[in-house]
C-alpha positions, 0 to 999 in steps of 0.5 A, a space after each residue: 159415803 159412810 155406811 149407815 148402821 141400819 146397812 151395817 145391821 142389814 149387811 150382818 144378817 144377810 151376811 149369816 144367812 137365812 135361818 140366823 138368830 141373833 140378838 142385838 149382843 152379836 152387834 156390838 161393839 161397833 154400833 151404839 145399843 140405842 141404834 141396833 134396838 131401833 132398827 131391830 124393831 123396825 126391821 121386825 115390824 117390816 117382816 125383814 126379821 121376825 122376833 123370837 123372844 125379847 130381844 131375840 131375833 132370826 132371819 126368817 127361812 123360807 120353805 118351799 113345801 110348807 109355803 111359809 116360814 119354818 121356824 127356827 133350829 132350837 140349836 141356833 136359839 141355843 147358841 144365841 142365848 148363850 152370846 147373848 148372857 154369856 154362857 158356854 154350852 157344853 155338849 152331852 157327849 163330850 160331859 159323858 166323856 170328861 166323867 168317864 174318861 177324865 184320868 184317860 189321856 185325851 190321845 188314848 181317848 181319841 184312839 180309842 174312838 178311832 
């Protein structure tokens, strides 16, 4: 029996786990948008998932001593937002380090932090 896309979504959230943002970018190329917006939507309105911003989705986790859902790492909304206009997030420390260090050879850096 073929999978239906509404498993194939189902199957690729719960595959990441709980606490996973998303947008409907991470499932593409395998689905058409048309079906992954529908079911993103309905999934939403089941509570299956919950919507961050337009087109920004998380699993939602669930916190035993708040009893209620927590919200999501701002990190993981970092990153989806990056999949899903494209672009590359650069981390502070390694900015610090490409200035200061940049006519360094990466090995003498490395040993130095060692």
């Amino acid at each position: 029996m073929k999978e239906t896309a509404r498993n194939r979504i189902l199957s690729r959230i719960y595959g990441h786990g709980k606490g996973w943002v998303f947008s409907a970018i991470d499932f593409l190329p395998d689905l058409k948008r048309w079906e992954i917006d529908r079911f993103l939507t309905d999934l939403a309105k089941e509570g299956k998932i919950a919507r961050i911003l337009p087109g920004l989705y998380y699993y939602p986790e669930y916190s035993k001593l708040l009893q209620k859902n927590v919200a999501p790492d701002v990190g993981h909304v970092a990153y989806a937002l990056a999949r899903k206009y494209d672009w590359k997030i650069q981390s502070p420390i390694l900015s610090f380090f490409t200035l200061k260090y940049r006519e360094i050879p990466p090995k003498a850096i490395l040993a130095r932090l060692s």
